[in-house]
Structures are given as structure tokens and as C-alpha cells.
KOLZA-454008 format. One record per atom (N, C-alpha, C): residue number from 1; atom name; z, y, x; residue in one letter. Coordinates in steps of 0.2 Angstrom, whole numbers, plus 5000, padded with zeros to 4 digits. Atoms other than C-alpha are relative to their C-alpha. Layout:
% KOLZA-454008
+------+------+------+-------+------+------+
| resi | name |   up | north | east | resn |
+------+------+------+-------+------+------+
|  NUM |   CA |    Z |     Y |    X |    a |
...
+------+------+------+-------+------+------+
% end
This chain:
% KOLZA-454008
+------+------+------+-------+------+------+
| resi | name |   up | north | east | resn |
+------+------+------+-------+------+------+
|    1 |    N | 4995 |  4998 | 4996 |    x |
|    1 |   CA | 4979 |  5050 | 4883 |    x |
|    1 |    C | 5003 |  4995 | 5004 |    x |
|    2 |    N | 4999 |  5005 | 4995 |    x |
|    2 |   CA | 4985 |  5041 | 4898 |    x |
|    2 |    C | 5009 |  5002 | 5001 |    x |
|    3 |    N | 4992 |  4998 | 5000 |    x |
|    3 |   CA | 5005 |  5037 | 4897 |    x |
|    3 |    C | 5002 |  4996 | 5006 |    x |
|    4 |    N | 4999 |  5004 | 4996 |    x |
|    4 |   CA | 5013 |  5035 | 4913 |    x |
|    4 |    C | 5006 |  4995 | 5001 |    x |
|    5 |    N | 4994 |  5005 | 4998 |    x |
|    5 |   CA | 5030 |  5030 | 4909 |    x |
|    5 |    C | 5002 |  5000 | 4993 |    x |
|    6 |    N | 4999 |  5001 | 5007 |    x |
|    6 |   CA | 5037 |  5025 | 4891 |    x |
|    6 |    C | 5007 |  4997 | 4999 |    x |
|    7 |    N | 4993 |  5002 | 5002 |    x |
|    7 |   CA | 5056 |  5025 | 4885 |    x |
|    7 |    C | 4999 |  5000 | 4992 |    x |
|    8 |    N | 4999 |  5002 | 5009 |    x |
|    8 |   CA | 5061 |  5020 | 4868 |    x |
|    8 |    C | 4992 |  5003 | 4998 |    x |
|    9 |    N | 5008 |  4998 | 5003 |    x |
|    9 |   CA | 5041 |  5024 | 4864 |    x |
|    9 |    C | 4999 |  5009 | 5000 |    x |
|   10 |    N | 5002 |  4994 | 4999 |    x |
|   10 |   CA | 5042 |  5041 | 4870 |    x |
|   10 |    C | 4998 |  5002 | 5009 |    x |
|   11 |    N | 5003 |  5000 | 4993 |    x |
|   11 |   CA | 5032 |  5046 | 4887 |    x |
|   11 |    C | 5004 |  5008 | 5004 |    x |
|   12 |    N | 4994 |  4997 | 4994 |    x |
|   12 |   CA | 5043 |  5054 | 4902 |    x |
|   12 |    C | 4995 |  5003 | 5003 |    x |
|   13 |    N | 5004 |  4996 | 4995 |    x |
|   13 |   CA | 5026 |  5062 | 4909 |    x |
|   13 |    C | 5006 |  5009 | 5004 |    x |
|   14 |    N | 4997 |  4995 | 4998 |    x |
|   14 |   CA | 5038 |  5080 | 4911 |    x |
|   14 |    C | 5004 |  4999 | 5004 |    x |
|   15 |    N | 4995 |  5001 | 4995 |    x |
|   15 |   CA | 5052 |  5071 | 4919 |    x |
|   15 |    C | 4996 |  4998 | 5006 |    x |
|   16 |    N | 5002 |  5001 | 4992 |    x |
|   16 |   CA | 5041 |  5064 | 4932 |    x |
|   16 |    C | 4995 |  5007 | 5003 |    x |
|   17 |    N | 5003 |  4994 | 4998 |    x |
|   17 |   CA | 5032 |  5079 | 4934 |    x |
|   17 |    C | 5005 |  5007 | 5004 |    x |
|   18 |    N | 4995 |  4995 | 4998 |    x |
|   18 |   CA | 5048 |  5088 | 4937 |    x |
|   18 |    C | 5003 |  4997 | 5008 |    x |
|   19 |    N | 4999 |  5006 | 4991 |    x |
|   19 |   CA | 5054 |  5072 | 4950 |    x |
|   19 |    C | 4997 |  5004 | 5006 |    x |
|   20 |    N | 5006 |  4999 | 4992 |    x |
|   20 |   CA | 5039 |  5074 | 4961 |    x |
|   20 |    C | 5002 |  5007 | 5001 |    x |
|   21 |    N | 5000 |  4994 | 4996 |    x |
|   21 |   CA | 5041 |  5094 | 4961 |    x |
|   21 |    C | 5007 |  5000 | 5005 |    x |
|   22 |    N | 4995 |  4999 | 4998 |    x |
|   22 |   CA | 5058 |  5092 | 4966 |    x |
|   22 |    C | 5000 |  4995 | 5008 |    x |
|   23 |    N | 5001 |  5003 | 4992 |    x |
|   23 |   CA | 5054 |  5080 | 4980 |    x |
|   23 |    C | 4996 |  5001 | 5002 |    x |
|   24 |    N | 5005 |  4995 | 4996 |    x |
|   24 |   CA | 5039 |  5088 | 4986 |    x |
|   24 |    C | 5004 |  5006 | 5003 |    x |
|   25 |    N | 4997 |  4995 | 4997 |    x |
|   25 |   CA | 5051 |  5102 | 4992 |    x |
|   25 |    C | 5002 |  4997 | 5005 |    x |
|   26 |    N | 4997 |  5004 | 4994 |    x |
|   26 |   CA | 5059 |  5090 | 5005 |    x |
|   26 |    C | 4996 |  4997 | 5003 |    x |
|   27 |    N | 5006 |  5007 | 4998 |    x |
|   27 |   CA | 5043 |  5080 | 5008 |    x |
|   27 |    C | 4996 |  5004 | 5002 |    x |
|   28 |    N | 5003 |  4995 | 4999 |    x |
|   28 |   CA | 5033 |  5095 | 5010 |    x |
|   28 |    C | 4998 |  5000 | 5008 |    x |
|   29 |    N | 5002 |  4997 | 4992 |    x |
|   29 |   CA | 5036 |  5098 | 5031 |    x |
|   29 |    C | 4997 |  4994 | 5002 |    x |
|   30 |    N | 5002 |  5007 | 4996 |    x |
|   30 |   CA | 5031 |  5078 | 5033 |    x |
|   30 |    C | 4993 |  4998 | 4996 |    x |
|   31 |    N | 5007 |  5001 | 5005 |    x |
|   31 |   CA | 5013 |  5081 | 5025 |    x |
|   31 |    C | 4996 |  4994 | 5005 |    x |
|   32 |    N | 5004 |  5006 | 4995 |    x |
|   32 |   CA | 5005 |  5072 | 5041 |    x |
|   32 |    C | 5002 |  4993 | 4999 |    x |
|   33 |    N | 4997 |  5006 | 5000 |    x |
|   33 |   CA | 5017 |  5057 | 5039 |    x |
|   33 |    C | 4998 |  4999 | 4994 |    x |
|   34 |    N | 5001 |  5002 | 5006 |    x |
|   34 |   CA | 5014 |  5058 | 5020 |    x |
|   34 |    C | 4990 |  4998 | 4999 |    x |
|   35 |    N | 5009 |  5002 | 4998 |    x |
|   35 |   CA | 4994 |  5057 | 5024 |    x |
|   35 |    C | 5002 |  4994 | 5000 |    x |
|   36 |    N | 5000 |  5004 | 4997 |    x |
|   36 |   CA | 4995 |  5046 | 5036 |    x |
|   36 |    C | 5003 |  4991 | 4995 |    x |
|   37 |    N | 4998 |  5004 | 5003 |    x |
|   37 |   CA | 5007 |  5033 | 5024 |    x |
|   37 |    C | 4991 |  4997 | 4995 |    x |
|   38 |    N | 5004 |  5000 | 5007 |    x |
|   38 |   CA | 4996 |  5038 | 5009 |    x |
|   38 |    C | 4993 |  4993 | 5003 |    x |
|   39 |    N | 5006 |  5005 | 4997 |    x |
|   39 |   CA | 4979 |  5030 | 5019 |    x |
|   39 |    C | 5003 |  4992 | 5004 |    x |
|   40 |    N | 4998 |  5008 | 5000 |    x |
|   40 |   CA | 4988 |  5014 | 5027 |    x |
|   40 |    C | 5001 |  4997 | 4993 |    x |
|   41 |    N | 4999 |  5001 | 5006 |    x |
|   41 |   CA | 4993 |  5010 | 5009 |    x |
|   41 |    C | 4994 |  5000 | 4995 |    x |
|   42 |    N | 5006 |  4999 | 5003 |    x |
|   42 |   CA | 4976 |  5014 | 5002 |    x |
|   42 |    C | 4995 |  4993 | 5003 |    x |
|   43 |    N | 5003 |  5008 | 4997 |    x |
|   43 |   CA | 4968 |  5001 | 5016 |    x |
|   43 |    C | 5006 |  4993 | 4999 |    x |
|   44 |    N | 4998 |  5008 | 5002 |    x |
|   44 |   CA | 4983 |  4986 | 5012 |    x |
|   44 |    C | 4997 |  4999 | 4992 |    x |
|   45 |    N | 5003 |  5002 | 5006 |    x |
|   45 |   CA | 4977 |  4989 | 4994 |    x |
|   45 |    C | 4992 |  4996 | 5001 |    x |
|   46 |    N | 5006 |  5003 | 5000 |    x |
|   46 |   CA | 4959 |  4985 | 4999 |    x |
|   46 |    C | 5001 |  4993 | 5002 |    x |
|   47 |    N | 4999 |  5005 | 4998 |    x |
|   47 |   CA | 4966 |  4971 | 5008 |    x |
|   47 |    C | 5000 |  4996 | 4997 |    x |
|   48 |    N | 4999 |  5003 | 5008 |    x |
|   48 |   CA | 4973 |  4966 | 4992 |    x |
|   48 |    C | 4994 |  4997 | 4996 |    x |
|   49 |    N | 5007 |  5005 | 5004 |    x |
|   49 |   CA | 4958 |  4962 | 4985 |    x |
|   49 |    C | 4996 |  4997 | 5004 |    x |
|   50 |    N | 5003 |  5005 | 4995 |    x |
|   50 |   CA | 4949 |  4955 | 5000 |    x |
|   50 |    C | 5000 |  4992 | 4999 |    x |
|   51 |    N | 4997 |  5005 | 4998 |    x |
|   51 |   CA | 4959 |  4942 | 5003 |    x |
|   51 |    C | 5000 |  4996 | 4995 |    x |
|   52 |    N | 5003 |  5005 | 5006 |    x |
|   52 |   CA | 4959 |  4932 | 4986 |    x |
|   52 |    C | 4993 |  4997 | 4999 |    x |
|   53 |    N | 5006 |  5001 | 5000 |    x |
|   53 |   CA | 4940 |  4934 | 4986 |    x |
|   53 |    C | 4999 |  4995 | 5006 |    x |
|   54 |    N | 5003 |  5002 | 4991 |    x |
|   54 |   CA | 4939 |  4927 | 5005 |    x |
|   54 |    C | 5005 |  4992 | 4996 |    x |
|   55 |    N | 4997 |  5005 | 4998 |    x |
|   55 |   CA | 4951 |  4914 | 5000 |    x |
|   55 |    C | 4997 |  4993 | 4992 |    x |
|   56 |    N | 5003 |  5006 | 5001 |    x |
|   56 |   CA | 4944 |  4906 | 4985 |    x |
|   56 |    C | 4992 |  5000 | 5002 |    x |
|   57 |    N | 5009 |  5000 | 4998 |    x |
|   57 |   CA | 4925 |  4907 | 4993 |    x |
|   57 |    C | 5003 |  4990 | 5005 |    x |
|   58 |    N | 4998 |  5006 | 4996 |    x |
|   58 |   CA | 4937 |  4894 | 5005 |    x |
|   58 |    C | 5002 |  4994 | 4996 |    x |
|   59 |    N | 5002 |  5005 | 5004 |    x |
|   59 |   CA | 4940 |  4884 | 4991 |    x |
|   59 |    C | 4995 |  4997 | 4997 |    x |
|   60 |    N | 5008 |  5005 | 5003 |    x |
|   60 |   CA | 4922 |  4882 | 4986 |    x |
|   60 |    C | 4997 |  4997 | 5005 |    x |
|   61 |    N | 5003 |  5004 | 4994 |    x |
|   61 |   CA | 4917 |  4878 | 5003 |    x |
|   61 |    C | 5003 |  4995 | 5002 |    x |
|   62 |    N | 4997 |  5006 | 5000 |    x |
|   62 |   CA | 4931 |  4865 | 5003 |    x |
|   62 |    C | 4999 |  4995 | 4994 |    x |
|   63 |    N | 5001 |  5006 | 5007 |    x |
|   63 |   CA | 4925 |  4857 | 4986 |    x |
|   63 |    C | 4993 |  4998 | 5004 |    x |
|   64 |    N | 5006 |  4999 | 4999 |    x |
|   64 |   CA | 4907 |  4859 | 4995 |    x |
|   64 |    C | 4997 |  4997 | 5007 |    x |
|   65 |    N | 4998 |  5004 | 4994 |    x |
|   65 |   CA | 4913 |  4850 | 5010 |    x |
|   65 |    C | 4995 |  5005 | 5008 |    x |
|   66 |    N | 5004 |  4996 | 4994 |    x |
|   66 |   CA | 4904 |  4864 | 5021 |    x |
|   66 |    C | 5006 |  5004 | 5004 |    x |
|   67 |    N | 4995 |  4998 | 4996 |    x |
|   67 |   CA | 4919 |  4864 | 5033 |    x |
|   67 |    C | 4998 |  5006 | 5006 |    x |
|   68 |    N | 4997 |  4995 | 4992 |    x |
|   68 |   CA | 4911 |  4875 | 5048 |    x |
|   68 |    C | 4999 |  5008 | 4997 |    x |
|   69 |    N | 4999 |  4995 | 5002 |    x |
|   69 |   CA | 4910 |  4888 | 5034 |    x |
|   69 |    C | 5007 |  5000 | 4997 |    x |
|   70 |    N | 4992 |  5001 | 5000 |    x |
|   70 |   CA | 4928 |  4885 | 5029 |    x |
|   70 |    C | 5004 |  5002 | 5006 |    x |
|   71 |    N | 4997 |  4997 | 4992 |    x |
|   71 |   CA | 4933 |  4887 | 5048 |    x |
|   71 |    C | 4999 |  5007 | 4998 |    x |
|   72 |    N | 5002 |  4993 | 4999 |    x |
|   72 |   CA | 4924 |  4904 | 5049 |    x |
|   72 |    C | 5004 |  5007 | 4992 |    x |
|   73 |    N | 4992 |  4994 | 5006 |    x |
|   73 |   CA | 4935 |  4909 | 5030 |    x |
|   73 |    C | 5005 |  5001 | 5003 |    x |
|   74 |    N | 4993 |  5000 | 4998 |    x |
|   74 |   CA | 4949 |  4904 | 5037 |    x |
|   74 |    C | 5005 |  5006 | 5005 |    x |
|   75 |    N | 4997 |  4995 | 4994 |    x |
|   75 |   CA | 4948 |  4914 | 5053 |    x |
|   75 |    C | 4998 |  5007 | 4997 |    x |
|   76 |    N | 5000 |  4992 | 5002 |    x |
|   76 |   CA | 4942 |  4931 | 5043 |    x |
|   76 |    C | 5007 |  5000 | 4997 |    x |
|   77 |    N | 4993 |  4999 | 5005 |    x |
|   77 |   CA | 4958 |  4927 | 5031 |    x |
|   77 |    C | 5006 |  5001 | 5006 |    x |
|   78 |    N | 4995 |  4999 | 4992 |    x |
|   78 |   CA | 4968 |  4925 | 5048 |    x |
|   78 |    C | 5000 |  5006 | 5003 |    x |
|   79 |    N | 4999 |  4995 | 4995 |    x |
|   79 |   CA | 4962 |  4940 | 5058 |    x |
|   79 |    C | 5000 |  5007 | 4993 |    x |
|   80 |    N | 4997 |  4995 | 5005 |    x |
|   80 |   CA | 4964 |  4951 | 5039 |    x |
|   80 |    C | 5005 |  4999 | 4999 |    x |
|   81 |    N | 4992 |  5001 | 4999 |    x |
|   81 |   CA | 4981 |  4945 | 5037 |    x |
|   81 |    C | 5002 |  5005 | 5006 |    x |
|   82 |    N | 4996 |  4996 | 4994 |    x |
|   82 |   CA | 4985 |  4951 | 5054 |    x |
|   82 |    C | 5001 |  5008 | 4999 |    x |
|   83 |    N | 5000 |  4990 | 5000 |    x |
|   83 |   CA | 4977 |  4970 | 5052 |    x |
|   83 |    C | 5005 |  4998 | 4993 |    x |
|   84 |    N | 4995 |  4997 | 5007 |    x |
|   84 |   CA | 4989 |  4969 | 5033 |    x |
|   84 |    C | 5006 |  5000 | 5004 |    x |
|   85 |    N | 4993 |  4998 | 4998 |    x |
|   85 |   CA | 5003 |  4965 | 5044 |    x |
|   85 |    C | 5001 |  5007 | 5006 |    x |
|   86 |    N | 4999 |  4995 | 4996 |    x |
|   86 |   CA | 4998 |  4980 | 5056 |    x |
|   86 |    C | 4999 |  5006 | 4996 |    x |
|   87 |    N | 5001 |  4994 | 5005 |    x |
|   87 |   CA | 4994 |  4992 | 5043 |    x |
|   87 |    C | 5007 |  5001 | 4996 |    x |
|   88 |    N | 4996 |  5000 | 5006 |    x |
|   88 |   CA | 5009 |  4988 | 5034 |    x |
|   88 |    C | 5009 |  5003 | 5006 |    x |
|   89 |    N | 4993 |  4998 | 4990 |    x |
|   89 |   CA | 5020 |  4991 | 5054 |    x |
|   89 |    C | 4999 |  5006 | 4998 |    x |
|   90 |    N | 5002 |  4994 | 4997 |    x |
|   90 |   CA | 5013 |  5008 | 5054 |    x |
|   90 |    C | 5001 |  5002 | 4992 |    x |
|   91 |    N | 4999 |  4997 | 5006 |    x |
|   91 |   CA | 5017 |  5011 | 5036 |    x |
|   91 |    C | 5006 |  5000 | 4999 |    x |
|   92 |    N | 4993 |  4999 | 5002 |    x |
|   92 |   CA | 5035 |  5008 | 5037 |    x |
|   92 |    C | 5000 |  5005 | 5005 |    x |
|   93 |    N | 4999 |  4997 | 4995 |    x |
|   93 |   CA | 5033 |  5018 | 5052 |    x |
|   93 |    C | 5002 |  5008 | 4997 |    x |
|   94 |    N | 5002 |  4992 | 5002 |    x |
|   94 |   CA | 5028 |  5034 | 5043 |    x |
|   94 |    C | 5002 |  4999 | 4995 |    x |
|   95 |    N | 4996 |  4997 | 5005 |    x |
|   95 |   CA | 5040 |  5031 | 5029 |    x |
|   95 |    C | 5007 |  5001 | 5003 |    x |
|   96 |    N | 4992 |  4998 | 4997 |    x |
|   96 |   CA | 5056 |  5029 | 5040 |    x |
|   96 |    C | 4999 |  5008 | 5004 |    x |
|   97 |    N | 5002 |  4993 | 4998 |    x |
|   97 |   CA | 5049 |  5046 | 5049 |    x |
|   97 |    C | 5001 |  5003 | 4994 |    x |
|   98 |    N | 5000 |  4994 | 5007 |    x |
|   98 |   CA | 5048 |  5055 | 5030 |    x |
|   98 |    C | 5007 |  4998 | 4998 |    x |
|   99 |    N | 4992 |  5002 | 5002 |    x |
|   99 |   CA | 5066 |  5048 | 5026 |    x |
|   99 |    C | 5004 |  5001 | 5005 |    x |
|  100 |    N | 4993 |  4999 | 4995 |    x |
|  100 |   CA | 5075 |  5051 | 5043 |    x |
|  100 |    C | 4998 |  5008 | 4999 |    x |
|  101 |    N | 5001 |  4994 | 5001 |    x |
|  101 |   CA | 5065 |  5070 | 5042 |    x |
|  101 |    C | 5005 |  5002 | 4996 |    x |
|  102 |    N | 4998 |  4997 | 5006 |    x |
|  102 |   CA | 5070 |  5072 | 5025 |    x |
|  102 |    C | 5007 |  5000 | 4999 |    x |
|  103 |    N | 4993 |  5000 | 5000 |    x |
|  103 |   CA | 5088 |  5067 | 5028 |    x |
|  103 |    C | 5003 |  5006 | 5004 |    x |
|  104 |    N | 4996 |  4993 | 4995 |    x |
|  104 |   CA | 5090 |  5080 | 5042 |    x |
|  104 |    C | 4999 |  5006 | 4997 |    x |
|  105 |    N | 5000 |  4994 | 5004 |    x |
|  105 |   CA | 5083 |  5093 | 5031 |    x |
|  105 |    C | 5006 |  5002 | 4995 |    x |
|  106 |    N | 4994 |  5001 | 5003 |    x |
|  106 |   CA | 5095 |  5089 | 5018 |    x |
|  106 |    C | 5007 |  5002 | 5003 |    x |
|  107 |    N | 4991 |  4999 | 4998 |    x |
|  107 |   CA | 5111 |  5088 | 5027 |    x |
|  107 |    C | 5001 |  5005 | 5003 |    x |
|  108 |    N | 4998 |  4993 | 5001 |    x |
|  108 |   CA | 5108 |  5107 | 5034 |    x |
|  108 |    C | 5001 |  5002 | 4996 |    x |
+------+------+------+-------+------+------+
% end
């Protein structure tokens, strides 16, 4: 049995189960922005693991003294950094969209 949240040793699965229903009603109209989120967030997670891998390879090429392979880590580390910080532009993008929606829902 897989627990996902645990108070004093007792597991909250019902309450979050009841959460998410209740905020799915409000998040419901912003499914494209909720996509959309969901897969930017799914590619900075890959990123996530990329980028350590790429960066001790530039460690072992710096113990290895194979500098024009070090240049060539550095700039893949350099132009994946950038896509994480353009993936991560477009993902505040489509949560302030699902938050200003979901506000204006609410406050009719």
C-alpha cells in the first residue's frame, strides 16, 4: 500500500482525495492550460535529471584534462539551462492563466 500523506501515523489519502475533487470543479474549464502545465513540468523534470548527469561527465573531463570535451558539456549545460528557464516562462504562464480563470469563476 502506497501512503501518500501521513499525520500522527495515520494516512490522509481520503482528504486528499476529497481536495483534488473539490478543486477540479474550478480547474475543470482550464483543462488545456492544465495540459499544457502538466507536460512543461514533466520536460523540466527531465531536465532535472539531465543536467547533473551532463555536469559530472564535465567533471570527469576536467580531471581528464580533455578540455575541448568540457567546452562542448558546458555549452549543452548552457543551452539546457536556457530551454529550463523557457519551459519554466511558459509554465508560470499557464498557472497564472488557471489562477486568474479560476478567480473569476469564483468570485461570480
Amino acid at each position: 500500500m502506497i501512503y501518500l500523506f501521513k499525520v500522527n501515523g495515520v494516512c490522509e489519502v481520503k482528504e486528499l482525495i476529497k481536495n483534488l475533487k473539490f478543486t477540479w470543479k474550478y480547474v475543470k474549464y482550464q483543462k488545456k492550460s492544465l495540459i499544457k502545465f502538466t507536460f512543461t513540468e514533466l520536460i523540466s523534470i527531465i531536465i532535472s535529471i539531465v543536467v547533473p548527469i551532463l555536469s559530472a561527465r564535465a567533471i570527469i573531463f576536467l580531471t581528464d584534462n580533455s578540455f575541448n570535451q568540457l567546452v562542448l558539456v558546458a555549452i549543452a549545460i548552457f543551452l539546457i539551462e536556457n530551454a529550463r528557464n523557457l519551459v519554466h516562462y511558459f509554465g508560470d504562464k499557464y498557472t497564472q492563466t488557471m489562477y486568474r480563470e479560476t478567480l473569476i469563476r469564483l468570485q461570480c
